[in-house]
Structure formats: C-alpha cells, structure tokens
N, C-alpha and C positions, 0 to 999 in steps of 0.2 A: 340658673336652670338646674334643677335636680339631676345626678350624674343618671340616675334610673330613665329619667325620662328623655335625654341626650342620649343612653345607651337601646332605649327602645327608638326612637326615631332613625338612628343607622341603623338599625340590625334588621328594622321592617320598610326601608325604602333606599332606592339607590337608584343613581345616576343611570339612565339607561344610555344616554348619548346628548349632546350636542348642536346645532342647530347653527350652519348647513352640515347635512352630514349627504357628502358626495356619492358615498357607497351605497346609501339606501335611495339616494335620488330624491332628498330632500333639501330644497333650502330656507335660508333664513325667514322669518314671516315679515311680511310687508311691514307690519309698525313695528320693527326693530330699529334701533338706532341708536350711534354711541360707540360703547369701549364693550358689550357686553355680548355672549351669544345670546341663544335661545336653549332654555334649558329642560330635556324632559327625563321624568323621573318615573320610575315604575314601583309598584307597594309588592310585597311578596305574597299579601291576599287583604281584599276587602276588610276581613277582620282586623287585620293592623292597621292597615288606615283609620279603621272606627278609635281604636285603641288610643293612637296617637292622638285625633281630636278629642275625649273623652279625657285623656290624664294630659292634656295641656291647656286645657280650660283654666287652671287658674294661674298657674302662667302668662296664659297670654291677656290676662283679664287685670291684674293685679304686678304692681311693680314689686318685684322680688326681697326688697329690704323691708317690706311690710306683709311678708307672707308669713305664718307661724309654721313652719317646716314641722313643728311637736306635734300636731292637729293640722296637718291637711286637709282627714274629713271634714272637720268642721270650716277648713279654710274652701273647700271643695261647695258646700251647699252654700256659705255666702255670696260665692260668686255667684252661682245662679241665679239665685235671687237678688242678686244686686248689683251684675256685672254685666250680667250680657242679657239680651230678652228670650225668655222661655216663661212658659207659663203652661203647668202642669193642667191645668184643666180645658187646655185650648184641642183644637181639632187635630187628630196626625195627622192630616194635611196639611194645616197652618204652621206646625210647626218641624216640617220639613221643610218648611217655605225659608225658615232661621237662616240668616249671615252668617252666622258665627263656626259655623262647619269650616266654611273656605279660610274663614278670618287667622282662625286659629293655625292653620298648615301654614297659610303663606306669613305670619308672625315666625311659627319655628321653623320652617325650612329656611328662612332669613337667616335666623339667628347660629342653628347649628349649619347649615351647606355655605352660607353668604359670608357670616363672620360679624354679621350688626351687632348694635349695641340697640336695645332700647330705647330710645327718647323720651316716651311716656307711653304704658300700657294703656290697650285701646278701651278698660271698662272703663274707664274714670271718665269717658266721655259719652258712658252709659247713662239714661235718665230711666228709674222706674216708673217716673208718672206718666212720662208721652209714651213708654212700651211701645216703642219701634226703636230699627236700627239706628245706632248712632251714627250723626252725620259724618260727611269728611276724609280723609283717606283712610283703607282699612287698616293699614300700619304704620308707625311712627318711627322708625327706626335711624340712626346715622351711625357713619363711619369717621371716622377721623383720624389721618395718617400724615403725619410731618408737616402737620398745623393745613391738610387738606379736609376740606370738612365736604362730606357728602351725605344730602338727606332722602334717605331713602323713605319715601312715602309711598305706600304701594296699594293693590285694588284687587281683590280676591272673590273668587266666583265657582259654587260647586252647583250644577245646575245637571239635570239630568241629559239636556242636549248642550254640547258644546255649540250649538251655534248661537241658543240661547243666550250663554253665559258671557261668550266672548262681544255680542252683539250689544247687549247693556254697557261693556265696558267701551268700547269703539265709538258709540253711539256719544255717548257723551266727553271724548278726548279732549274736543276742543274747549269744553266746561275746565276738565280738570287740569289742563296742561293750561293752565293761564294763569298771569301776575295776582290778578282779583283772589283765584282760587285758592292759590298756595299762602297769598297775603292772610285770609280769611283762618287759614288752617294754625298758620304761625301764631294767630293773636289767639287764638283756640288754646293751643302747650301754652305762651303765655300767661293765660287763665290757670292753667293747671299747675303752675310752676315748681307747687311743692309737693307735685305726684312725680317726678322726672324723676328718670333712673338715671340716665345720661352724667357721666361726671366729664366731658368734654370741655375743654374750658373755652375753644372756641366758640360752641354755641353757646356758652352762658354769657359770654362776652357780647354776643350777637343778640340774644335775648333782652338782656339788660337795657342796653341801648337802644332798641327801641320801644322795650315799656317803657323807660324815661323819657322819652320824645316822643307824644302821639302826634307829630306832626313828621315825622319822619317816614321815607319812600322806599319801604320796605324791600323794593327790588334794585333798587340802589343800593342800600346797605349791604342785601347779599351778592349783586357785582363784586362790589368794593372787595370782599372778602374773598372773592373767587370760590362759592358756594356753588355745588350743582344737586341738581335735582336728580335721582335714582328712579324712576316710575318702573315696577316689575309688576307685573299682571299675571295672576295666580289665577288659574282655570282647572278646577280638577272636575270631572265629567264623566259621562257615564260611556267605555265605548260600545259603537255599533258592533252588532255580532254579525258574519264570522269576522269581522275585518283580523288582522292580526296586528299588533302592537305598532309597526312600520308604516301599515295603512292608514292607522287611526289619525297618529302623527301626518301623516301628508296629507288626508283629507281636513283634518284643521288648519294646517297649512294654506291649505286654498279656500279655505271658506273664512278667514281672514283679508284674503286678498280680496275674494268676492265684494265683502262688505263695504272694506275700504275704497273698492273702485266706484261705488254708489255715493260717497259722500267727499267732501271736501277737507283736506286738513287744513288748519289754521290755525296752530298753536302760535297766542299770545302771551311766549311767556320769553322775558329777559335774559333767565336765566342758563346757562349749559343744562341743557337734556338727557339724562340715556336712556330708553326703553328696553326693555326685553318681556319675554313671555317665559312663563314657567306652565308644564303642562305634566299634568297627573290624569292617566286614564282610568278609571276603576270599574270595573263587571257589570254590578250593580250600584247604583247612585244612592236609590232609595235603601238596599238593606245596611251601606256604611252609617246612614242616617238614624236608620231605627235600632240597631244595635245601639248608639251612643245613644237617645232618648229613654231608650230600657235601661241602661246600666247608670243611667240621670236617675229614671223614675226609682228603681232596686236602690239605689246608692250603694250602687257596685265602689269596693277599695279601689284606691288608687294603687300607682305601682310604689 
C-alpha cells in the first residue's frame, strides 16, 4: 500500500471506541462471536471518507506487485474500467447503487487497522461482460501467525439506512457462514492463483492440495490445518439526525438484535468462526458517493 494512502487513512479516521463499551451503555451486537470486539470508527468529515474510497480504488481492485506505482493515473482509470463496475454513462442513481464504496473501506480498514495481508484483490473477480457486482465474499484477506493461518473473508455494506445494509447482510448468514459457501469461494482464489498476493506458505500449501485432488473434503482439509474463518461485516451508513455519534451506535445495536430475533441462525459451517461488526457512521451517504463519482468522472490526481 502506498505510504500516502496508509497516511491519509489514519489521519481521516480513527477508532471511536469498542463494543461493549459500558460507559456509554452499549453492548456487544448480537451476531458477534469469537476472539473479536465490535469495532466503531468515526471519519473526521464526509469528505475524507470520499477521499479514502476514491485513492484506494486501485488498491483494493488490483494486487500491489502488478500496480505501476510510475503511472497510477493511468493505473487509476484501468481499474475502473476493468476492476470494479462503473459505468460512466449510467444513471446517478444506479450508480450510487455501486458495491465498491463499502468494498473498498472494509479491504483497507483490514489491512491498515486489522494487520491482513491480501489473499487476492477483489477486481480480478470482476467480469466486464456480466457488469454486476462480483460474486462471493467482499474481501479476501488472511492472517498467518506461528503457522496459524486465519481467512478473513468479509462483507461490506454502505447503504444510506443502516437497517438496510446490515439487513442484506444478516439475511443471508446462513448462506454465507456454510461449508458449500466458503468451499465455492476457495475454488474461486483457486482459479485465480496467479493473481494472489498472499506469500503464506501455509495457504499455498492448502491450495495445492486441493487443486491436486478434486475429490478432496475441502472442510476437512481446513479442520486438519486448524484454519478459521474471520467473517467482519463492514456497514458504513448514513446517521440519523440529531442522534449524536453514541446514539447512532446503540440504535444499531438494537436493530441488529431486532432482526436477528425474527430469523433463525444455522450456521453450517465446520469450521472455527469469529464475527464482528465494523461500524462507520457518516452525515451524508449520498454526498461521500457523489464526491468520489465527480472526482472518477474529473479524474481527479491521486494522492
């Protein structure tokens, strides 16, 4: 990651607190689970949030040893056209409608607040012909610490109501928290093998073996290795006014709970679990969006 674009991401967001945080009379949200808190961060204004999704577009679209650092701009307009879907002649509506707002925050807030390592940038499993979002989880990312190997695959959502956002994600846990799903996802990097950024030799090793054996029990294999799954679910939203920053947090809090007391969990999946929520409020939803769409259309410099 460019040290410009690492030093504009701390300097325009920070840690607000924690999740349970007693003092404010909030606690942890219902689908947490694991080794992790709940994390929420505050931007120092709208316009630096735009900023940070706008210069880490290629980044988050393109694995870093294939970037021309010499020509970013010109490394900046291929991604649009060939990394993530935008399409400059569509409706601003439609194209406020874009993934890649949230995609992009919960990619770098992984990488510079979390510590990941990339797996495989999520454009390479961009298609320009189908022009929708690409399937699958929003991030690829793992950890790997004293031959522990954790795959953080996570789910990213910038919607103008957080009930919205968090609602699509909830909605389908039991989809994404299962063997079939994550199985689907692996043979997906699989495919992509020589877009990986990852130099883990754990997953390469885990890779390997079961592209060499397509009769092999994907969720055995990662038993075997004592692999866990990281699921972090990235919601950045628009808050209610007046609420004040503590409010926003605990009425999301509870409209988390709300949803999940309506449905059923049923994760079918083998493997060790952690969830958490990552939670970015911002003013206005829409002018973070159309800020970064003008300075698309202008082709505004990078940092």
């Amino acid at each position: 990651m460019r040290k410009s674009l690492e030093s504009l991401i701390r300097n325009s967001v920070s840690l607000k607190f924690t999740l349970p945080n007693l003092g404010a009379g909030i606690t942890v949200s219902q689908v947490n689970q694991g080794k992790f808190y709940d994390y929420c961060y505050e931007g120092v204004s709208d316009s630096s949030v735009s900023k940070i999704i706008y210069n880490g577009i290629v980044e988050f679209a393109v694995n870093e040893f294939k970037i021309d650092y010499e020509d970013i701009e010109k490394e900046q307009l291929k991604t649009i056209q060939r990394k993530i879907r935008y399409n400059r002649n569509a409706k601003q509506s439609e194209k406020l409608k874009y993934g890649f707002y949230g995609e992009v925050l919960l990619d770098l807030f992984l990488r510079v607040f979390f510590n990941t390592e990339v797996f495989v940038a999520r454009g390479y499993f961009y298609s320009p012909i189908e022009n929708s979002e690409a399937k699958g989880f929003d991030a690829f990312h793992l950890i790997e610490n004293n031959n522990a190997l954790e795959l953080w695959f996570g789910e990213a959502k910038f919607y103008q109501s957080f009930y919205s956002g968090i609602k699509s994600v909830l909605n389908k846990l039991n989809t994404s928290l299962s063997d079939d799903y994550l199985n689907k996802n692996i043979l997906t990097i699989i495919n992509e093998r020589e877009n990986m950024t990852s130099t883990s030799p754990k997953a390469k090793a885990i890779l390997d073996k079961i592209d060499d054996n397509p009769e092999i029990v994907i969720a055995d294999e990662l038993i075997a290795n004592d692999v866990e799954l990281v699921y972090p679910i990235m919601v950045a939203y628009q808050k209610e006014s007046p609420h004040s920053y503590e409010e926003s947090i605990r009425d999301c809090i509870n409209k988390i709970s709300d949803i999940l007391s309506q449905q059923t969990s049923n994760f079918s999946m083998s493997i060790k679990v952690s969830i958490f929520v990552i939670l970015l409020p911002v003013n206005n939803s829409n002018k973070v969006k159309e800020d970064v769409i003008e300075w698309i259309e202008q082709k505004k410099p990078l940092i």
